[in-house]
C-alpha positions in Angstrom: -81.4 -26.1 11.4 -79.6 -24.7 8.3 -76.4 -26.5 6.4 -75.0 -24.7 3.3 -72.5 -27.2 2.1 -69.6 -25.6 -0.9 -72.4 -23.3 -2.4 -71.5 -21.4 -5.5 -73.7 -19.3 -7.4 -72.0 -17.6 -10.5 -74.4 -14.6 -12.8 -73.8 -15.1 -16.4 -73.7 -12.8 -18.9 -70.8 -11.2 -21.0 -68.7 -10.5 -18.3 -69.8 -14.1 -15.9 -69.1 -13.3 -12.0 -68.7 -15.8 -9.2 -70.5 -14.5 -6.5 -70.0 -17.3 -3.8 -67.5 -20.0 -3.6 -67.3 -22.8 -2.1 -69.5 -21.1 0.9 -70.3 -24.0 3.7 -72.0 -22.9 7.2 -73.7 -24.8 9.9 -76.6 -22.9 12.1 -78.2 -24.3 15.1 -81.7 -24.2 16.5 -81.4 -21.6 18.8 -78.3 -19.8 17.5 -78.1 -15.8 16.4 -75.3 -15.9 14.1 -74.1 -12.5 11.9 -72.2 -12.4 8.6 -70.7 -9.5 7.6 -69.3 -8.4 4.1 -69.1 -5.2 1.7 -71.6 -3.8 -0.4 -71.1 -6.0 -3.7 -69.6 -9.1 -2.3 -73.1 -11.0 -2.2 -75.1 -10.9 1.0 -77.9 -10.4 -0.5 -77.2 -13.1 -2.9 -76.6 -15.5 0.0 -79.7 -14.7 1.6 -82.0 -15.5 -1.4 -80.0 -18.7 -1.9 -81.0 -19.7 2.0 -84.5 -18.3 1.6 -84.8 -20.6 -1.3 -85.8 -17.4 -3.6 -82.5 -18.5 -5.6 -80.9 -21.6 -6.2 -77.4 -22.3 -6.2 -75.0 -23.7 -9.0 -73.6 -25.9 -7.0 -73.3 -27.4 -3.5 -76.9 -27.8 -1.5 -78.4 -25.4 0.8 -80.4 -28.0 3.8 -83.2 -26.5 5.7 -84.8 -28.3 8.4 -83.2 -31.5 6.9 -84.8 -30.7 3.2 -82.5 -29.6 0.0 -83.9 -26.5 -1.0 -82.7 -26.9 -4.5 -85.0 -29.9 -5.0 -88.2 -27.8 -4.2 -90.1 -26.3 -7.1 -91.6 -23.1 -6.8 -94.9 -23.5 -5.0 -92.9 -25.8 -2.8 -90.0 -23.0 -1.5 -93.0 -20.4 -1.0 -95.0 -22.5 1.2 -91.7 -23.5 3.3 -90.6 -19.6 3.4 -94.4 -18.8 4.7 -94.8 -21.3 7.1 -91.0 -21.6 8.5 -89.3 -18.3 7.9 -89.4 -14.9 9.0 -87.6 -12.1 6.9 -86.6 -8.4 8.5 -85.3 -5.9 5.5 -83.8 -2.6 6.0 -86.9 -1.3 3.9 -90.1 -2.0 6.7 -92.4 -3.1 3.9 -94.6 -2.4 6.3 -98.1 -2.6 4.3 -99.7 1.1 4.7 -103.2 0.6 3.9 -103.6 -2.1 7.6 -103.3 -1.4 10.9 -100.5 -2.2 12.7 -102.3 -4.9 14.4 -103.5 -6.6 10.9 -99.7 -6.4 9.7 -97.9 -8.7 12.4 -101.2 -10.8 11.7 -100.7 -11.3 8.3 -98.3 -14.5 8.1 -100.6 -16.3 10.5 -103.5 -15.9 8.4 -101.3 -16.9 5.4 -101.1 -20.2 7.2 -104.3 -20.9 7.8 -104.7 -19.0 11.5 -108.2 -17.8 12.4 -108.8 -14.4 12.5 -109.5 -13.7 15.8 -106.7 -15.6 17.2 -104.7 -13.9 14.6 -105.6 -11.0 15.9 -104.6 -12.2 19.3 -101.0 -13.2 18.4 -100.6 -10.2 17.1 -101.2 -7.7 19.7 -99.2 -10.3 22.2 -96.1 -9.9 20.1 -96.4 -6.1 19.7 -96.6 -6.1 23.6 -93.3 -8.0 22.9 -91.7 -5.5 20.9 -92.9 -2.4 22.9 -95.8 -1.5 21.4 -98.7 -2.1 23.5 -101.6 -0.3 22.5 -100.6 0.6 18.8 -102.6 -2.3 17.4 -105.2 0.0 15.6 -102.1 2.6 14.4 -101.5 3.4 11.1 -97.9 2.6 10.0 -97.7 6.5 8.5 -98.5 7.3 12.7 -95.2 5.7 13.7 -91.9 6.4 13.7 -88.9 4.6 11.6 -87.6 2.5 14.9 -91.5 1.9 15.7 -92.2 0.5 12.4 -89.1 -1.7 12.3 -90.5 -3.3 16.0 -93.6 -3.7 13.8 -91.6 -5.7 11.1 -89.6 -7.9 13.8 -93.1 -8.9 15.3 -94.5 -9.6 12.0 -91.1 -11.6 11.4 -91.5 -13.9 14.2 -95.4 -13.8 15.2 -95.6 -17.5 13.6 -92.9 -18.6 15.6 -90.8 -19.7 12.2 -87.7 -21.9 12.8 -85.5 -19.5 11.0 -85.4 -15.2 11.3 -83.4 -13.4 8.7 -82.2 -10.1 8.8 -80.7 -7.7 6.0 -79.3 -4.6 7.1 -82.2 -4.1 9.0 -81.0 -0.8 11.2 -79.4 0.8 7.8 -82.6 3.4 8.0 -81.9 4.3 11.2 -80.3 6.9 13.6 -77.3 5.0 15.8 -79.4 5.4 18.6 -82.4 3.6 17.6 -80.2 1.3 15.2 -79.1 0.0 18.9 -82.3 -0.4 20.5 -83.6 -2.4 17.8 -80.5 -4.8 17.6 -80.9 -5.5 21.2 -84.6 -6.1 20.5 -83.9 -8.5 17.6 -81.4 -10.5 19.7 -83.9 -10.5 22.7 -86.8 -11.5 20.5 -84.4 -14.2 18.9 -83.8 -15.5 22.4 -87.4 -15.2 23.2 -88.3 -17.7 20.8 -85.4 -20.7 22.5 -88.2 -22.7 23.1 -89.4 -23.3 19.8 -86.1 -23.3 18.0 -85.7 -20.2 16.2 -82.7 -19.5 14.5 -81.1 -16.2 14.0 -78.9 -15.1 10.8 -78.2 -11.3 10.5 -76.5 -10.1 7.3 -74.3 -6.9 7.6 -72.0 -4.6 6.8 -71.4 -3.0 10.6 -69.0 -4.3 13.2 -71.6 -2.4 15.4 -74.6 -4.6 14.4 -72.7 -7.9 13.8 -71.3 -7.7 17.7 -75.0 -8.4 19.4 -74.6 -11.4 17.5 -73.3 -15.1 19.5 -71.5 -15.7 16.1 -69.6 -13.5 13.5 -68.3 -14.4 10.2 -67.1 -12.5 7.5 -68.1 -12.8 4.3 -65.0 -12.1 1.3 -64.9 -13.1 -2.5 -63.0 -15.9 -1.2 -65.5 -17.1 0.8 -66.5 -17.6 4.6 -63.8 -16.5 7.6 -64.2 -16.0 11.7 -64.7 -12.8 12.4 -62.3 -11.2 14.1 -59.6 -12.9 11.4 -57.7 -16.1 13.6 -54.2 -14.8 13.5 -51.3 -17.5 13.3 -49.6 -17.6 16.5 -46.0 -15.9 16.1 -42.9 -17.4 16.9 -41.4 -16.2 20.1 -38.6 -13.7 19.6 -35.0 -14.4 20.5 -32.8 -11.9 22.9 -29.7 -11.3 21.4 
């Protein structure tokens, strides 16, 4: 589903800074995988590399079997419409629609009619615990209710791949938890038509629900909890 094979990306300037090195990672159909990593050490730069928003300066990110570097603009956008969901810590949650007309959106950016649009939609916010709060305004729900909103828009289009940044870091522990279970659930949900899962983070917390954890450092990629070496066996005296 997704290969990132030795990806660098360095920012230039008068001080240049290597972001990534060297960064290689395999995700199946069907797999949730986390990655965690400090504020700074380039998450979110690794996320707009695999969403094609970025390209890298070296190594290939392959999605679906296509090297996203060789797209052009138009190209990448179509691709992240029709085949990618996207979660943010911020809901961008449109305020002027409905609830309802918010999970619709990507399908009618893809060409869906609008009354099985509209359909889709109010299945997947039964999906996400929100039955009956398709005619809501998003200022008439809560934080956790608006981020259900945002994972049903994510994945109403059933895209191959769902990606997630910080996507509990607006909300109470307690809520943070119900909607981590609901993103892996909804993942899971979506076995049948292939949906990957890749959650960027900085919480142990958040990265657990996960099938996969990796740790993200200026070196580059580790497993997550570290491997230790096994240690030799100590001698009685």
């Amino acid at each position: 589903m997704l290969a990132l094979d030795s990806v660098t990306k360095t920012y230039d300037g008068a001080h240049p800074r290597n972001v990534l090195r060297a960064i290689s990672l395999v995700v199946q159909s069907g797999e949730y995988v986390a990655i965690m990593g400090e504020s700074g050490v380039g998450k979110s730069t690794l996320l707009n590399l695999i969403a094609g928003l970025d390209r890298p300066d070296g190594g290939h990110v392959l999605f679906d079997g296509q090297d996203l570097g060789a797209l052009d603009d138009d190209q990448a956008t179509l691709l992240r419409r029709r085949a990618m969901g996207f979660v943010f810590q911020a809901f961008h949650v449109l305020p002027h629609l409905s609830v309802a007309q918010n999970v619709a959106l990507p399908l009618l950016l893809n060409g869906v009619g609008r009354r099985e649009a509209q359909a889709r939609a109010i299945t997947m916010l039964a999906g996400v615990g929100l039955e009956g709060r398709g005619n809501s305004l998003p200022r008439e729900l809560s934080g956790g209710e608006m981020q259900r909103v945002a994972i049903a828009r994510a994945l109403v289009h059933r895209p191959s791949l769902l990606l997630a940044d910080e996507p509990t870091g607006n909300l109470d522990p307690e809520t943070a938890s119900q909607i981590l279970r609901l993103l892996r659930e909804r993942v899971k949900a979506n076995d049948a038509t292939g949906t990957a899962g890749l959650l960027v983070t900085h919480s142990a917390l958040a990265a657990a629900t996960a099938d996969r954890v990796l740790l993200l450092t200026p070196e580059g990629l580790a497993p997550y909890p570290p491997v230790r070496p096994p240690q030799a066996p100590r001698l009685e005296a």
